[in-house]
N, CA, C and O atoms as a printed pandas DataFrame, in Angstrom:
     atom_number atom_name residue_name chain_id  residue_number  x_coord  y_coord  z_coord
0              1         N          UNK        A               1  -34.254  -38.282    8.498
1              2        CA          UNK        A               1  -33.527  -37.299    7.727
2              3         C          UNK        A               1  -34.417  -36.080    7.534
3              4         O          UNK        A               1  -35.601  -36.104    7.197
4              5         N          UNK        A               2  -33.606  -34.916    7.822
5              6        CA          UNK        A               2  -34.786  -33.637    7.234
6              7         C          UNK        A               2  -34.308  -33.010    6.406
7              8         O          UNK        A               2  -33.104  -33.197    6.226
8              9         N          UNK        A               3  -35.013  -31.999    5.543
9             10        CA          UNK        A               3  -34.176  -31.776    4.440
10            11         C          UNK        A               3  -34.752  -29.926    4.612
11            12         O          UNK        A               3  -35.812  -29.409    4.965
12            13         N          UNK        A               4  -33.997  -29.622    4.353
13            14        CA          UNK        A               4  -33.808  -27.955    4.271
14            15         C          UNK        A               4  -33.920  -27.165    3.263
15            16         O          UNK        A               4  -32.951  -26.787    2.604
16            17         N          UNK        A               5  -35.584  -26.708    2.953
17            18        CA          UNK        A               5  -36.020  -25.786    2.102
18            19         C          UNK        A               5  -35.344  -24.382    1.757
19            20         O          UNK        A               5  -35.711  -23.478    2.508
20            21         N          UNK        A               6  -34.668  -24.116    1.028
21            22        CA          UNK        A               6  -34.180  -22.560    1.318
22            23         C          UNK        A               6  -34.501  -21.600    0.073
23            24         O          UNK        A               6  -34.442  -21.798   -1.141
24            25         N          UNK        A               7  -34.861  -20.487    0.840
25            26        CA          UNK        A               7  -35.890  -19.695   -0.481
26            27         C          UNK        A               7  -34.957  -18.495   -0.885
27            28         O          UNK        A               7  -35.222  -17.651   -1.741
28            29         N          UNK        A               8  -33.781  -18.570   -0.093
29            30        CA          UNK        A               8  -32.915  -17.154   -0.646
30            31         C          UNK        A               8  -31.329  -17.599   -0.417
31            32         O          UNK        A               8  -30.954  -18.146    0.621
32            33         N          UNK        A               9  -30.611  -17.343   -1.331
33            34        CA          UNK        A               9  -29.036  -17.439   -1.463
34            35         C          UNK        A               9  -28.481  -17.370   -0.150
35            36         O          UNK        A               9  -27.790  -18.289    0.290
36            37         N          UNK        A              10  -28.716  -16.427    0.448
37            38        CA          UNK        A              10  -27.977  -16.000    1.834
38            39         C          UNK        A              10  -28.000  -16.867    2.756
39            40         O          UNK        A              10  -27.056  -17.256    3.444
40            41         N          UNK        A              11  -29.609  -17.335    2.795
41            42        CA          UNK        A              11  -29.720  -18.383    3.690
42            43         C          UNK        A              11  -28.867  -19.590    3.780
43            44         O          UNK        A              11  -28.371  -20.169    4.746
44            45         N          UNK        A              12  -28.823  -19.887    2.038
45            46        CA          UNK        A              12  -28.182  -20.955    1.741
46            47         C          UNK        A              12  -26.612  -21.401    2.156
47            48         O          UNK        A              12  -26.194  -22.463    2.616
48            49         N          UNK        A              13  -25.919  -20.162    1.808
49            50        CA          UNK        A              13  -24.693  -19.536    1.870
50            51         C          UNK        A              13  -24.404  -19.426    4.099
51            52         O          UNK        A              13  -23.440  -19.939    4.666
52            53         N          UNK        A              14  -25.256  -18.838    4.641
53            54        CA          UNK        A              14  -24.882  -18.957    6.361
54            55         C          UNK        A              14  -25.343  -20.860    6.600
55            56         O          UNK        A              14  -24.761  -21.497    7.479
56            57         N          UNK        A              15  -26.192  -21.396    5.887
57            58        CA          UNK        A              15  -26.119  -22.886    6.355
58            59         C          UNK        A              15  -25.336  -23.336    5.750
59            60         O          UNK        A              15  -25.262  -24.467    6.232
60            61         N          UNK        A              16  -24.536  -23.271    4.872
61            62        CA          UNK        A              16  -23.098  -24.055    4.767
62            63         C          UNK        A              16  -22.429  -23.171    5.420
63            64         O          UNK        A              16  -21.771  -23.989    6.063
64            65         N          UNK        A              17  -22.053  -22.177    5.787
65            66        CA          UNK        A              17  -21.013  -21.612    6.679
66            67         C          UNK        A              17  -21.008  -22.477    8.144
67            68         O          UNK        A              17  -20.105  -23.047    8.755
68            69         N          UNK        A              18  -22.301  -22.317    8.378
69            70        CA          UNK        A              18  -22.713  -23.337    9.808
70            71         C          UNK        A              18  -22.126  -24.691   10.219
71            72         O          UNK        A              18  -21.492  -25.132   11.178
72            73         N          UNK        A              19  -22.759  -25.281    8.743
73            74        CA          UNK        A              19  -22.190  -26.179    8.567
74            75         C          UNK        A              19  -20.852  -26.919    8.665
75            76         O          UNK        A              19  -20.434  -27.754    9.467
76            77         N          UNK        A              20  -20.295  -26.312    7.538
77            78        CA          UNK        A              20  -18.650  -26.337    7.407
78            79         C          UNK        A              20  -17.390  -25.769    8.572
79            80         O          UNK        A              20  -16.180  -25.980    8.502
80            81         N          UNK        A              21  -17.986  -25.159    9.399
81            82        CA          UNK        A              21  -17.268  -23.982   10.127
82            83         C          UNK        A              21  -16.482  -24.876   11.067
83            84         O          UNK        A              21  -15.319  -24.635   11.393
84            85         N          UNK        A              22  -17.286  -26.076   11.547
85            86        CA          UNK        A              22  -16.145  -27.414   12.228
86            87         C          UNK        A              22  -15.163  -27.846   11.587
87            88         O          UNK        A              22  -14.006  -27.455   11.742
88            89         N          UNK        A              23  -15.607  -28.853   10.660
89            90        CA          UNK        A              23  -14.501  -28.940    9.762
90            91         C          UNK        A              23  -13.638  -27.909    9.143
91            92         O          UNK        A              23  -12.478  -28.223    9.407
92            93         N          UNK        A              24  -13.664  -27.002    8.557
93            94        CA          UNK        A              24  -13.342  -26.253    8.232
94            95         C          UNK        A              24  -11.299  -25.929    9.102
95            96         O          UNK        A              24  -10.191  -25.893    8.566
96            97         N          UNK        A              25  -11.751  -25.773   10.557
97            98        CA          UNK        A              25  -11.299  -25.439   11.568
98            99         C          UNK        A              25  -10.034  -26.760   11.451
99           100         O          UNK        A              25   -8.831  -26.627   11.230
100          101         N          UNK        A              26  -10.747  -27.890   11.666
101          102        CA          UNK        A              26  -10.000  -28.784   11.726
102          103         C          UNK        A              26   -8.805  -29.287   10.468
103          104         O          UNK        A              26   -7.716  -29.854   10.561
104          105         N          UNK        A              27   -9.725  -28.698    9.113
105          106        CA          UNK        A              27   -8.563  -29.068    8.289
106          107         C          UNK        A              27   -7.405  -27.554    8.179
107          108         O          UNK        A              27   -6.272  -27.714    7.724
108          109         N          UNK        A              28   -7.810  -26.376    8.579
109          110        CA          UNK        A              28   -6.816  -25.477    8.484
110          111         C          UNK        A              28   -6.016  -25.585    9.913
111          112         O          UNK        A              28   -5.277  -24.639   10.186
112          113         N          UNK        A              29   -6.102  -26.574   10.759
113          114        CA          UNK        A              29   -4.911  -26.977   11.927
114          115         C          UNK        A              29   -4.088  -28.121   11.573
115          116         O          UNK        A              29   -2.957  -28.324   12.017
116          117         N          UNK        A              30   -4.783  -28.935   10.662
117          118        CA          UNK        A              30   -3.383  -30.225   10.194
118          119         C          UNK        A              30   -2.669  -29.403    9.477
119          120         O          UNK        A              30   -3.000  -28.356    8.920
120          121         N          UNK        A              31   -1.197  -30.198    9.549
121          122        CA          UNK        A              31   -0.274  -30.393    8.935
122          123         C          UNK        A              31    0.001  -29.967    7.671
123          124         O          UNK        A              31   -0.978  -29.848    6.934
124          125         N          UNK        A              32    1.046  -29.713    7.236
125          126        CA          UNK        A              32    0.192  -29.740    5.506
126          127         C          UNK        A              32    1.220  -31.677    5.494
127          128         O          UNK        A              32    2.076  -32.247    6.171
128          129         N          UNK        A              33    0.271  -31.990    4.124
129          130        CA          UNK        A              33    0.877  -33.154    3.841
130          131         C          UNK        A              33    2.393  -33.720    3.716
131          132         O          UNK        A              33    3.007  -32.776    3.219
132          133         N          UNK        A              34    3.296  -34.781    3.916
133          134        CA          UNK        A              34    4.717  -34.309    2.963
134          135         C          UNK        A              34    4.795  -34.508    1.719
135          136         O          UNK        A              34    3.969  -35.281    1.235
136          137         N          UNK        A              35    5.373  -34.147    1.210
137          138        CA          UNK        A              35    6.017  -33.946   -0.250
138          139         C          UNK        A              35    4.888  -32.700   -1.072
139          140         O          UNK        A              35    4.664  -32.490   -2.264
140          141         N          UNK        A              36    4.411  -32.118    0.065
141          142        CA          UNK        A              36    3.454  -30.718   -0.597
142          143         C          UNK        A              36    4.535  -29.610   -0.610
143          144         O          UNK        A              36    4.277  -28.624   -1.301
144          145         N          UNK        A              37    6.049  -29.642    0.252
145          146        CA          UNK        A              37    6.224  -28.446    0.177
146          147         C          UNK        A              37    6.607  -27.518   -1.016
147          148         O          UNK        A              37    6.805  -26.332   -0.751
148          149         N          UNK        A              38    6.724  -27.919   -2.231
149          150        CA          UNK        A              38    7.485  -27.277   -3.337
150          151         C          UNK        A              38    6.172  -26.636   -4.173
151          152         O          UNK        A              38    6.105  -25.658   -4.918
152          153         N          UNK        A              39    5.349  -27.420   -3.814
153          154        CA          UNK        A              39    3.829  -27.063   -4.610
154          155         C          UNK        A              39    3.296  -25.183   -3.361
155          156         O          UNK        A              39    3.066  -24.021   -3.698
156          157         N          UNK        A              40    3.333  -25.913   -1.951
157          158        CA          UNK        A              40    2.557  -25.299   -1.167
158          159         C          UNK        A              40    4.096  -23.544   -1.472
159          160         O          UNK        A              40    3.685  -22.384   -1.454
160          161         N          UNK        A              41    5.291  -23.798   -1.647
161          162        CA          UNK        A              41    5.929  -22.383   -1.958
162          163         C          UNK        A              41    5.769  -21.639   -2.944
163          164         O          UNK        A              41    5.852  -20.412   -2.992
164          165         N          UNK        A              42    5.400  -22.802   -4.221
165          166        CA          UNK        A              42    4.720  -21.797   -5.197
166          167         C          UNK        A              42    3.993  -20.956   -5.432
167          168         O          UNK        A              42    4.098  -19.853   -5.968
168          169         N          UNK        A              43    2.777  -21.827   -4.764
169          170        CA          UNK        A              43    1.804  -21.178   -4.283
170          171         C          UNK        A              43    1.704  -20.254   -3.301
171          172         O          UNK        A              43    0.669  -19.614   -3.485
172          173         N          UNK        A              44    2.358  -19.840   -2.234
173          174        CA          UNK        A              44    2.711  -19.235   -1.616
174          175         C          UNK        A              44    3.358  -17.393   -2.727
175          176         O          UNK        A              44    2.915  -16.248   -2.817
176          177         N          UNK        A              45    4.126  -17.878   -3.102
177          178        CA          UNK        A              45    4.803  -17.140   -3.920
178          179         C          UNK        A              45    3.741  -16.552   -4.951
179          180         O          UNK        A              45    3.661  -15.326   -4.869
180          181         N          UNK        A              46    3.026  -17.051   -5.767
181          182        CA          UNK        A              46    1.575  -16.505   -6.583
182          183         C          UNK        A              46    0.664  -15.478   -5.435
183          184         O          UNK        A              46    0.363  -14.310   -5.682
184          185         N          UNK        A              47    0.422  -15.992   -4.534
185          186        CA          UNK        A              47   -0.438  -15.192   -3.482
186          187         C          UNK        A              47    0.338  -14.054   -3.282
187          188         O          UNK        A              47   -0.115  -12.915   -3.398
188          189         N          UNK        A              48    1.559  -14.331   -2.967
189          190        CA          UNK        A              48    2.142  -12.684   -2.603
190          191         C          UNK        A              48    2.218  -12.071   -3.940
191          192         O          UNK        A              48    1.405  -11.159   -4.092
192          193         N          UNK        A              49    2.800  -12.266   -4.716
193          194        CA          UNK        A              49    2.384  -11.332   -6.762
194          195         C          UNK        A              49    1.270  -11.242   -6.437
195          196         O          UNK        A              49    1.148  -10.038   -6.210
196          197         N          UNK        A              50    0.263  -11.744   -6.238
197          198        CA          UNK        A              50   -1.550  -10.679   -6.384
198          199         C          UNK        A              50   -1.538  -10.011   -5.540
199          200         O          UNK        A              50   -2.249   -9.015   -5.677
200          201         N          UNK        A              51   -0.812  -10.133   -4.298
201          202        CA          UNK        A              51   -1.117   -9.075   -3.279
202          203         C          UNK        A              51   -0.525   -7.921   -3.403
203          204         O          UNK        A              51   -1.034   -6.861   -3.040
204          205         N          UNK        A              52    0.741   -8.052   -3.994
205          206        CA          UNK        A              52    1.570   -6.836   -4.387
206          207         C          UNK        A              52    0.648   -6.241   -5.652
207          208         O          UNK        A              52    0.518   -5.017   -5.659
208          209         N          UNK        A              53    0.159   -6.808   -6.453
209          210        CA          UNK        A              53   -0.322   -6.560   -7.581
210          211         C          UNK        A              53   -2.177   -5.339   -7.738
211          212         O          UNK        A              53   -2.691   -4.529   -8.509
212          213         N          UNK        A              54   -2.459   -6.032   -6.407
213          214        CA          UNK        A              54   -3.886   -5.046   -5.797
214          215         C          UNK        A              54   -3.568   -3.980   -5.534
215          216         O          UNK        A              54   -4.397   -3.176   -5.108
């Protein structure tokens, strides 16, 4: 195991980007779950009010 010293935020911040950037990928291509859709329109619906709202 090695473990990863990091002396500045940024660094910290591009090695989880690195990191995560596989997965990441893979969970924004599934599916969404079923019985999410009434939650996932709400939400949907909140995102567009802030966007109109900026």
């Amino acid at each position: 195991m090695t473990f990863l010293v990091v002396k500045e935020p940024e660094q910290l911040q591009q090695h989880y980007d690195l990191k995560n950037r596989g997965r990441m990928g893979r969970i924004l291509t599934k599916p969404p779950k079923p019985g999410t859709e009434a939650v996932r329109s709400k939400l949907q619906a909140e995102r567009t009010k802030l966007e109109l709202q900026a």
